[in-house]
Steps between C-alpha positions, in 0.01 A plus 500: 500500500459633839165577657436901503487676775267769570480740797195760453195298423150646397191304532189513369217377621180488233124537599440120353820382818324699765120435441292161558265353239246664690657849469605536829851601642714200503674568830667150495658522191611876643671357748708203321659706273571791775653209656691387189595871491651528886697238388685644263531850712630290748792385202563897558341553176274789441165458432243739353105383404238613292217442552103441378243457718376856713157481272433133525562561899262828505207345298465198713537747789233749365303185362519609133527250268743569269485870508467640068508914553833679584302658819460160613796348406704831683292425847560140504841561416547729816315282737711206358814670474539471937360166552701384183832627696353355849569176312847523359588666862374171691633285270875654512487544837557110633824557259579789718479777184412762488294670190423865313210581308600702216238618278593636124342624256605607095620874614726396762666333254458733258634753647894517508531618839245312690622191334864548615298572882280154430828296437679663787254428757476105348856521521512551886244293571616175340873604707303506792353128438169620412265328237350825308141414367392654227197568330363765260325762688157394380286658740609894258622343196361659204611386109735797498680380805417115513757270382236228432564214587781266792720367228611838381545632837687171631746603205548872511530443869790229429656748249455797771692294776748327273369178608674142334176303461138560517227230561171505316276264688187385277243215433705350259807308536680718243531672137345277226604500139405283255678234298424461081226366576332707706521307816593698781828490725647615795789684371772479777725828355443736293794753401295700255132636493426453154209564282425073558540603888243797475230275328514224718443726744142561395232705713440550909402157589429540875120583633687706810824647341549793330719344310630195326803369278495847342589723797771203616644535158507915544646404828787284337596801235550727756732231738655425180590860449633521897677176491255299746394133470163418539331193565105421455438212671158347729368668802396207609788278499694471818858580517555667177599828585803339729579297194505753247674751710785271566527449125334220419273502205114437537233665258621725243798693508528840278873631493597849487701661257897514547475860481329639765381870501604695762381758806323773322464336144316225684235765603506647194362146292262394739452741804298737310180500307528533060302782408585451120651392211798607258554366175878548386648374147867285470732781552354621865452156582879429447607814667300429793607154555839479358649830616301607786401825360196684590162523290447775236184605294672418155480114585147494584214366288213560712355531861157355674382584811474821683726587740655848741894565457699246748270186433636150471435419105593150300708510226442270199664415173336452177373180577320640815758250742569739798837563503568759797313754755547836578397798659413743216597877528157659301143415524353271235310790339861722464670162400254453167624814395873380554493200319716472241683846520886529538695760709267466816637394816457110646127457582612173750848574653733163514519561875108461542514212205494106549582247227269194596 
């Protein structure tokens, strides 16, 4: 079988791969893979990262600690922010590149129109030769607006851009499962994120991530759902990210589905925030999926959540599996009184409708 080939590559770079045992930047590990990067720019393939690091590189600068309120954590992350891209500037300049700093946060994704503007600047950047660096806009991110955590924004960034492959660079050498005995493995591919996949994922394991296995795993769903490989593999290791971007396999692999969703439908899974839940029995469930019709109140069992006409709500079936995603036409208060009733129009039109 011949080696894949991939030609828009997203990296991410985790707060454990860019900070020292001594919680400090860790400028020369910066600067190895920004060099393992140029490389493959240089293969005129384009390159995007995300990255961690802008509070690690305030507190030290402010002489913090490890900063614990959201006042603190916002002013280290705008001290850190600049010297953070001082860094990746120095260290792509002996490769002659050039670099963006692109800051994001949940409503520019969120919203339809800045999100088209957000992938048309990337887009002109990376045709330029640039390396865009990205990082959540920590230094105003509030819960309504943040997206969280690195992993999530590597991959909505990777679905945004229409990227091939994204790159989730961690402490570990990959995704562990565990055999019948319990002993763990480094599972090499995974095709399917299964209920086996989710436990071995466990809890947040780093001390300086936001994340952990779980957020990689939301990551994976929503590449899966855009058709993108992605690879978790060491920080540490040198010469992994040539490797894996010329195909060869190192750490774990998780493989998209053969259906990809497309353009707007891809926004509509994973670009927005769920507000709530719907309940439908067999028959919507079937007429959703199998013949693309819209959602009407006589198929739905119940609603949680509250939630204004046009939010993004999931849609379940009877087993409480999520099935699809929508934007819903009435508020959740008007919608309790709809439920059940025939002869009232679609509450989520197919055209604003995703089957997951």
């Amino acid at each position: 079988m011949a080696k894949k080939t991939y030609e828009i590559i997203v990296i991410k770079i985790g707060s454990s791969t860019l900070t020292t045992p001594q919680g400090k930047l860790d400028i020369t590990n910066l600067e190895r893979i920004a060099a393992e990067a140029s490389e493959l720019v240089k293969q005129k393939k384009r390159v995007l990262i995300v990255t961690s690091g802008s509070i690690v590189s305030g507190a030290e600068k402010l002489g913090l600690g490890k900063p614990k309120s959201i006042p603190e954590k916002q002013a280290a992350a705008a001290v850190g922010q600049s010297l953070l891209m001082r860094q990746y500037e120095k260290a792509f300049e002996k490769s002659g590149i050039t670099v963006a700093q692109v800051l994001l946060t949940r409503d520019a994704i969120a919203d339809r129109e800045r999100y088209l503007n957000a992938k048309n600047c990337l887009s002109t950047l990376l045709g330029e030769g640039v390396v865009p660096i990205i990082n959540e806009n920590d230094a105003v991110a509030i819960d309504e607006i943040k997206i969280g955590d690195n992993d999530t924004l590597a991959a909505l960034t990777a679905s945004l851009i229409g990227a091939d492959l994204l790159i989730l660079l961690t402490d570990v050498d990959g995704f562990y499962l565990k055999n019948e005995e319990g002993v763990p493995y480094l599972a090499s591919e995974i095709g399917e994120i299964t209920n086996e996949v989710r436990d071995a994922a466990g809890h947040p394991s780093t001390q300086l991530g936001t994340g952990g296995m779980i957020t990689k795993l939301q990551a994976a769903e929503i590449c899966s759902d855009a058709g993108i490989d992605l690879f978790i593999i060491s920080g540490r290791q040198a010469g992994l990210i040539k490797a894996v971007a010329s195909g060869e396999k190192h750490g774990t692999l998780f493989l998209p589905k053969t259906t990809k969703l497309e353009g707007r439908k891809r926004w509509l899974a994973h670009g927005l925030k769920k507000e709530g839940t719907i309940m439908i029995d067999p028959g919507a469930e079937t007429a959703l999926i199998k013949h693309g019709k819209s959602l009407l109140p006589v198929g739905i069992k119940s609603v949680t959540g509250k939630f204004k006409s046009g939010a993004l709500v999931g849609i379940v079936d009877e087993n409480d599996k999520e099935i699809a995603r929508g934007l819903i036409n009435v508020s959740s208060h008007e919608l309790a009184e709809l439920i059940g009733k025939k002869e009232v129009g679609e509450v989520i039109h197919r055209d604003n409708l995703v089957v997951l």
